[in-house]
C-alpha positions in Angstrom: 0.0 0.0 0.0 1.5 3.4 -1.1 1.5 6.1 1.5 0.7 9.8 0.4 3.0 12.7 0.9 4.0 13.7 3.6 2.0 16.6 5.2 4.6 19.1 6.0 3.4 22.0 8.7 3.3 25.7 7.7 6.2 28.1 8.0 4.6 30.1 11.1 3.9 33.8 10.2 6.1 36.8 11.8 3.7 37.3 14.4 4.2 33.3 16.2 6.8 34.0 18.2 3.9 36.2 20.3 2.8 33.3 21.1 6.1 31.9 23.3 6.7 33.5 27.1 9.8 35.8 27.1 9.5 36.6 30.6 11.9 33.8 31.9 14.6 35.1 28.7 17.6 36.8 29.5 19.8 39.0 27.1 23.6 38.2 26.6 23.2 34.8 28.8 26.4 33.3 27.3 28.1 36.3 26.8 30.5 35.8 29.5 32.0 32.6 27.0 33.6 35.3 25.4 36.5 38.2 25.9 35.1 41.4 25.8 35.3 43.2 22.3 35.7 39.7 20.9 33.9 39.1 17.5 32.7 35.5 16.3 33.6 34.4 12.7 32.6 31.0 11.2 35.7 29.7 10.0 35.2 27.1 6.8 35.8 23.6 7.4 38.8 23.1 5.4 40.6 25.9 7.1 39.4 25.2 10.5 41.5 21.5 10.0 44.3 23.5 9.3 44.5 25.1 12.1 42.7 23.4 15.0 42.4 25.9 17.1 41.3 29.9 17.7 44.7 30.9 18.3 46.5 29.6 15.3 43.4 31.3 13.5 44.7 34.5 15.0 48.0 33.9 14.9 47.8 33.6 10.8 46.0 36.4 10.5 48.3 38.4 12.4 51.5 37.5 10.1 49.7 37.9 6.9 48.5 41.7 8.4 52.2 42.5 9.3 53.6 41.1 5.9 51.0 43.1 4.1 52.0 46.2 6.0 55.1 45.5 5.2 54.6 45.0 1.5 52.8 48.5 1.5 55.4 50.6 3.2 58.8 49.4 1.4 58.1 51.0 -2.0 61.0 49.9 -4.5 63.4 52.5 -5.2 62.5 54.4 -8.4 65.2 54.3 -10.9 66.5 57.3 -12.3 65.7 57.8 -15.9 68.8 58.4 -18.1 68.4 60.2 -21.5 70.5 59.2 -24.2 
């Protein structure tokens, strides 16, 4: 015997979540998990294998900003145009 399909329930509107308590809620509850003035980034699979962990994350990132700093400040010496 063939079953139908399968009866799938409605994407609730904007208004459902008037319908939950948010009494009991509190703002920023895990908050503390992080340093202050910390940002979260989702870091793509393949790269996050790479690395392991947060701090070789950040420790990458800061050698690739010093090497580009340092790309951008030593300009190569302009050669002096001789005319023959």
């Amino acid at each position: 015997m063939k079953k139908g399909p399968m009866q799938h329930e409605p994407i609730p509107s904007e208004d459902a979540l008037d319908r939950y308590d948010w009494g009991k809620s509190v703002r920023g509850r895990h908050a503390s998990r992080f340093p202050k003035k910390a940002h979260a980034v989702v870091i793509a699979p393949d790269l996050w294998q790479r690395f392991g962990t947060a701090e070789a994350v950040n420790d990458g990132l800061r050698v690739l900003l010093k090497m580009a700093t340092l790309a951008k400040s030593e300009r190569p010496k302009q050669r002096k145009r001789v005319i023959a």
